[in-house]
LODOVEX-143873 format. One line per field, with one value per residue: chain; x, y, z of N, C-alpha, C in turn; residue in three letters. Coordinates in steps of 0.001 Angstrom, whole numbers, padded with zeros to 6 digits, always signed. Layout:
kette: A:...
n.u: X:...
n.v: Y:...
n.w: Z:...
ca.u: X:...
ca.v: Y:...
ca.w: Z:...
c.u: X:...
c.v: Y:...
c.w: Z:...
rest: ALA:...
//
This chain:
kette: A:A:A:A:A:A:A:A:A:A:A:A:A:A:A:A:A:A:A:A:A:A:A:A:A:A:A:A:A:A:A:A:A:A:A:A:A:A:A:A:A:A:A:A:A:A:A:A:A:A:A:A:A:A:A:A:A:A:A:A:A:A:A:A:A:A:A:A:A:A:A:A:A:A:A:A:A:A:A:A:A:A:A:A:A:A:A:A:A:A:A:A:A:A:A:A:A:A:A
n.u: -051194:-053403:-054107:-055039:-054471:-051622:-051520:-052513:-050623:-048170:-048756:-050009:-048499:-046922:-047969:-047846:-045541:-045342:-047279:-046114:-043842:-044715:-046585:-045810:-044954:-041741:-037812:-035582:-032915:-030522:-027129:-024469:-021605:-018670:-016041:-013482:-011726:-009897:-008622:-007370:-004861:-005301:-004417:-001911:-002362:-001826:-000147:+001640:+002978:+005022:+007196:+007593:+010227:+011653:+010897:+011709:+014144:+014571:+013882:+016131:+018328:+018018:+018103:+020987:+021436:+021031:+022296:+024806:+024699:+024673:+026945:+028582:+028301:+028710:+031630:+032010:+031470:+033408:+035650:+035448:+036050:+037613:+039100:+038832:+040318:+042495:+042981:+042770:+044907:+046975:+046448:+047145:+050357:+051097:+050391:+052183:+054112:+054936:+055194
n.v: +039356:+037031:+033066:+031966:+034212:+033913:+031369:+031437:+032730:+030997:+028382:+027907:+029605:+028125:+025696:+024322:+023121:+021660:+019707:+018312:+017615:+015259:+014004:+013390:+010454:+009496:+009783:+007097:+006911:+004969:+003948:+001777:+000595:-000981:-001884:-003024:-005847:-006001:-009201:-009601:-012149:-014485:-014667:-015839:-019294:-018332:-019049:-019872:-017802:-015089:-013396:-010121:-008709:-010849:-010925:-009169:-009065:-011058:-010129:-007908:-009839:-011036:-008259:-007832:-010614:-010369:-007832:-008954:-010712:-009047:-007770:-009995:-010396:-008070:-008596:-010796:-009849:-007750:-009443:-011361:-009254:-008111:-010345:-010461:-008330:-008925:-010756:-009485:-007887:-009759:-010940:-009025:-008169:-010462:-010354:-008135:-009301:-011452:-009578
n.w: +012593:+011360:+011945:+009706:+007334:+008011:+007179:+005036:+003435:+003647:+003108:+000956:-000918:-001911:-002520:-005121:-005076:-002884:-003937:-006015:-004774:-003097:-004741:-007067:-008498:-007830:-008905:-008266:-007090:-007109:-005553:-006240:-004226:-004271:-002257:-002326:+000238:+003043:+004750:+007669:+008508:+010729:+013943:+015640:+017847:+021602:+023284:+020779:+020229:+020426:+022249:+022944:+023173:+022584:+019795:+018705:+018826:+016764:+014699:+014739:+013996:+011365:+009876:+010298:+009404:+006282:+005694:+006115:+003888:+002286:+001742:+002082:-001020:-002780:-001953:-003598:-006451:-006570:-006325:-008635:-010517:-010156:-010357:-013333:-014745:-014117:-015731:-018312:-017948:-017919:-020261:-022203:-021509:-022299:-025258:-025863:-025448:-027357:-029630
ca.u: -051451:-054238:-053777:-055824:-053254:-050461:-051680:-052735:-049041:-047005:-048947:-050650:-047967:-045910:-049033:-047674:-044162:-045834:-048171:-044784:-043117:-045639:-047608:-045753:-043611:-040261:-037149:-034811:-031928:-029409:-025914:-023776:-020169:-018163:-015077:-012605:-012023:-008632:-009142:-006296:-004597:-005643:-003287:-001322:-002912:-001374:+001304:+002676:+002811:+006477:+007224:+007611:+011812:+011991:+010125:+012109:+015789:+015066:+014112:+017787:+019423:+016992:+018539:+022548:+021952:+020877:+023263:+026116:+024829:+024987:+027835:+029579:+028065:+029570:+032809:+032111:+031529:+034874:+036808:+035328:+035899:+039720:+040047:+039180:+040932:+044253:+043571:+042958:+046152:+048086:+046659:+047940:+051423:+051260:+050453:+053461:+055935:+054907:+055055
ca.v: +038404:+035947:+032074:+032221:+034574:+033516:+029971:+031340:+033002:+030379:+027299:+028073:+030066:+026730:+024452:+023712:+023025:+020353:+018722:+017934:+016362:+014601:+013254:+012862:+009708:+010138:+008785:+006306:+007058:+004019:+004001:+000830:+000964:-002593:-001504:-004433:-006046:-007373:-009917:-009962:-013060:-014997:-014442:-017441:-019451:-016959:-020512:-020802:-016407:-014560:-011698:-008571:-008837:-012345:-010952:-007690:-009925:-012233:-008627:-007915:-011271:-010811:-007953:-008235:-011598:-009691:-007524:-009910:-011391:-007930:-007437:-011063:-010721:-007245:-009115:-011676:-009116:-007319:-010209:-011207:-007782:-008374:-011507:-010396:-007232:-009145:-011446:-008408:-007458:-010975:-011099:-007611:-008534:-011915:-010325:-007162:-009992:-011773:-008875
ca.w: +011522:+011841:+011674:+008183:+007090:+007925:+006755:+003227:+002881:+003569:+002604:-000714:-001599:-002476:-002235:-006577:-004585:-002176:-004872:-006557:-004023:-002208:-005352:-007989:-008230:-008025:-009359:-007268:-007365:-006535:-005659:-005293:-004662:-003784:-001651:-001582:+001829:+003084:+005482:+008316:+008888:+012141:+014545:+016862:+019659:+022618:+023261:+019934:+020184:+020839:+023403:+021689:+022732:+021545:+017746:+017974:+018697:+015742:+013682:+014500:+013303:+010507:+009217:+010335:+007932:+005080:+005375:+005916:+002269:+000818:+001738:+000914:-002487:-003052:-001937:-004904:-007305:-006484:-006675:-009861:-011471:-009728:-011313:-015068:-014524:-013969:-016060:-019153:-017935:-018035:-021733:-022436:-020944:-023486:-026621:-025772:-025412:-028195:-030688
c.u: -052204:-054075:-054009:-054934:-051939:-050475:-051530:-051445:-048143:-047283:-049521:-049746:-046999:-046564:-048585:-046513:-044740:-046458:-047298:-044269:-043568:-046619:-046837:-044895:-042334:-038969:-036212:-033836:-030888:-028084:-025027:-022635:-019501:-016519:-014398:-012281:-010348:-008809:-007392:-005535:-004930:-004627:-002974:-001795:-001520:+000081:+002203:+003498:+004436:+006892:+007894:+009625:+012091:+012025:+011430:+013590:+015582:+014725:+015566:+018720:+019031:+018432:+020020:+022264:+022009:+021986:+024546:+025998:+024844:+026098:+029357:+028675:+028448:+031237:+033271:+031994:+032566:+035684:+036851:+035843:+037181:+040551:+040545:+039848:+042650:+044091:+043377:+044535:+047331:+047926:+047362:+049559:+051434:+051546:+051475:+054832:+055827:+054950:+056320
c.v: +037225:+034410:+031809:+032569:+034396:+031346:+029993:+031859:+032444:+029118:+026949:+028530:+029016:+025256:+023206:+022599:+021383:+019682:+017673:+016841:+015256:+013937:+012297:+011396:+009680:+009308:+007887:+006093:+006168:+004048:+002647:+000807:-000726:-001863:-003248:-004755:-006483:-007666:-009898:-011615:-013314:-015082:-016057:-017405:-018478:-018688:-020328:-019037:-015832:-013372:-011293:-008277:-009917:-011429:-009863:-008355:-010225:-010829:-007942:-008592:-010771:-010066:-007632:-009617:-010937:-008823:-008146:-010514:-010321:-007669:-008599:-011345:-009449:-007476:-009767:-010823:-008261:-008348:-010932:-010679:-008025:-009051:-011499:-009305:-008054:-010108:-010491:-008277:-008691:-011125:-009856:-007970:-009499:-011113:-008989:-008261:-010729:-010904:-008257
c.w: +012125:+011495:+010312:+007020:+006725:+007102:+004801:+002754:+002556:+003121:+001454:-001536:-002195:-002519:-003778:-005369:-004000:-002579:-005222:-006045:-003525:-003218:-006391:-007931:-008634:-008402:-008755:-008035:-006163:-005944:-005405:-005417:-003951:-003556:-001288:+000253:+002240:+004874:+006434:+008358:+010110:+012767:+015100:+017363:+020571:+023136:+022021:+019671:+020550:+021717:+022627:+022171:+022018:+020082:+017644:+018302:+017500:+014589:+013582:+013920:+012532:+009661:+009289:+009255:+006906:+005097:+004967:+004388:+001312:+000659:+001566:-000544:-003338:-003127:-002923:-005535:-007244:-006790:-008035:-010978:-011013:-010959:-012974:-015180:-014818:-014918:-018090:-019058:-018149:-019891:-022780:-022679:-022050:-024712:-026648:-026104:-026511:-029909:-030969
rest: UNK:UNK:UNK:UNK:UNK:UNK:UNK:UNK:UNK:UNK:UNK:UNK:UNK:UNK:UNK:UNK:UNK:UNK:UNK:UNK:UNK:UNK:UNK:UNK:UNK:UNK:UNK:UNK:UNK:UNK:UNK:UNK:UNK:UNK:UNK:UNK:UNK:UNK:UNK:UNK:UNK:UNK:UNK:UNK:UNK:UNK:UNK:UNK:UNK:UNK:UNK:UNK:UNK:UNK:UNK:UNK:UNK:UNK:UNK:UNK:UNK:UNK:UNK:UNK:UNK:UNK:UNK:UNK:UNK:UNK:UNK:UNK:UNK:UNK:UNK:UNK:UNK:UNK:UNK:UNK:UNK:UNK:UNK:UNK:UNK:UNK:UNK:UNK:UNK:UNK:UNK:UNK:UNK:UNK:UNK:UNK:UNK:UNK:UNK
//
């Protein structure tokens, strides 16, 4: 196959193809997308900063407090529920002896 040949096979045969692309003008096609950002907080000057036992101790207090308040405010809500409980029952007791 001679350069000629092989020229008129493969480059005429789609010569419409390459008019196309290469002439016509074409359409622009945009895209814009806006991806929120979240901005870190700025960390501490490296002085005012905590060693990683220090942070991870006071992460312990931390949550032994919380607990300790879940668990004295479960205490108040039992003794609450105690108190009207007995005192259902003291009005119970009243209106038996009164009847």
């Amino acid at each position: 196959m001679s350069f000629t040949e092989y020229f008129f096979s493969t480059f005429f045969q789609h010569y419409k193809l390459y008019q196309f692309v290469s002439c016509d003008p074409q359409e622009k096609l945009t895209v814009e997308v806006t991806y929120p950002v979240d901005v870190p907080e700025s960390p501490l000057p490296f002085m005012e900063g905590k060693s990683v036992p220090v942070w991870e101790y006071e992460q312990k207090i931390k949550a032994i407090n919380a607990n300790a308040e879940a668990i004295a405010r479960t205490k108040k809500t039992d003794k609450s529920e105690d108190l009207q409980e007995t005192m259902r029952n003291a009005l119970e007791q009243s209106e038996n002896h009164t009847v």
